[in-house]
C-alpha positions in Angstrom: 35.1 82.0 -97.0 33.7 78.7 -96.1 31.4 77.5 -98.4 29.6 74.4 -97.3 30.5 72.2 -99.8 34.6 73.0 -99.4 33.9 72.9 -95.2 32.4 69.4 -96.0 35.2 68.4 -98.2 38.4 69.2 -95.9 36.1 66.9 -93.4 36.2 64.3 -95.8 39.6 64.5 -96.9 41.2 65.0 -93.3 38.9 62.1 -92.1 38.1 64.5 -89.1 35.5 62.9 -86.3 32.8 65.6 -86.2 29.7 66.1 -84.2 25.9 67.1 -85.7 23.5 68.4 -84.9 20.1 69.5 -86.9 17.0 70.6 -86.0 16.5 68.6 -81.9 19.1 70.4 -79.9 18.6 67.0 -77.7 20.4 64.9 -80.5 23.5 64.7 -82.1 25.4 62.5 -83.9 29.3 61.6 -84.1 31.4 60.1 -86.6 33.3 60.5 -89.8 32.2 61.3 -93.3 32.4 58.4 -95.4 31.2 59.1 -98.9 30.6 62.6 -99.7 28.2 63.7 -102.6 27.0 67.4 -103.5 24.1 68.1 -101.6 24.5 64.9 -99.0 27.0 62.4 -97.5 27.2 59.2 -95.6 28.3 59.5 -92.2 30.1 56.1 -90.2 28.8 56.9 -86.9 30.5 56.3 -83.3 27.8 54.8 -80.8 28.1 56.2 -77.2 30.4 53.6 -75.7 33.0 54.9 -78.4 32.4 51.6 -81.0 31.9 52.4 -84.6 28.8 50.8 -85.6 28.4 48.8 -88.4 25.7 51.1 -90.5 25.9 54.3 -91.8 23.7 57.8 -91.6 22.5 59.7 -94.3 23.0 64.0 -94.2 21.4 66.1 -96.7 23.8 69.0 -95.7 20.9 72.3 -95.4 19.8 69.8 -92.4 22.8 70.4 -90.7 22.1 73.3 -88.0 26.0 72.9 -86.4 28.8 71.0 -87.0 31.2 70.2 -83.6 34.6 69.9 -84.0 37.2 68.6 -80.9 34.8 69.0 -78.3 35.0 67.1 -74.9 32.3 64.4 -75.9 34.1 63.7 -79.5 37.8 63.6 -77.3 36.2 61.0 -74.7 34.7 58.5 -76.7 37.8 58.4 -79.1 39.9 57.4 -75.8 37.9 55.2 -74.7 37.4 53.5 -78.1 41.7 53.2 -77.7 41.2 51.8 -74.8 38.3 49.4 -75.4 39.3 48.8 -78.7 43.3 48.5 -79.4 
């Protein structure tokens, strides 16, 4: 079974780039999970030209609605950060 805190930890540990979303189906957010905690995490977000910006987000995990994994958007702005980027 895949008990939220265990699905949030193999993100953590595999340092997997995930897309969020919570309650505005018109926003989501990308990155990687940072600093995980028991209820809540810090998320280092990937801006839209594929840059990791310099802040990070704060997730209380029961406001997550879905959680994206490999999706187009997530695969494009990580080739474009290699490109961009080095």
């Amino acid at each position: 079974p895949l008990i939220t805190n265990l699905l949030f930890e193999f993100i953590y540990k595999n340092e997997q780039v995930i897309q969020l979303s919570l309650n505005r189906e018109d926003v989501v957010y990308i990155g990687k999970i940072s600093k995980i905690f028991k209820k809540s995490f810090y998320l280092d977000p990937l801006g839209v030209k594929g840059n990791w910006l310099d802040h990070c987000l704060f997730f209380k995990m029961e406001t997550i609605r879905i959680i994206s994994f490999d999706t187009d958007y997530i695969s494009a702005l990580l080739v474009y950060n290699k490109e961009t980027y080095g």
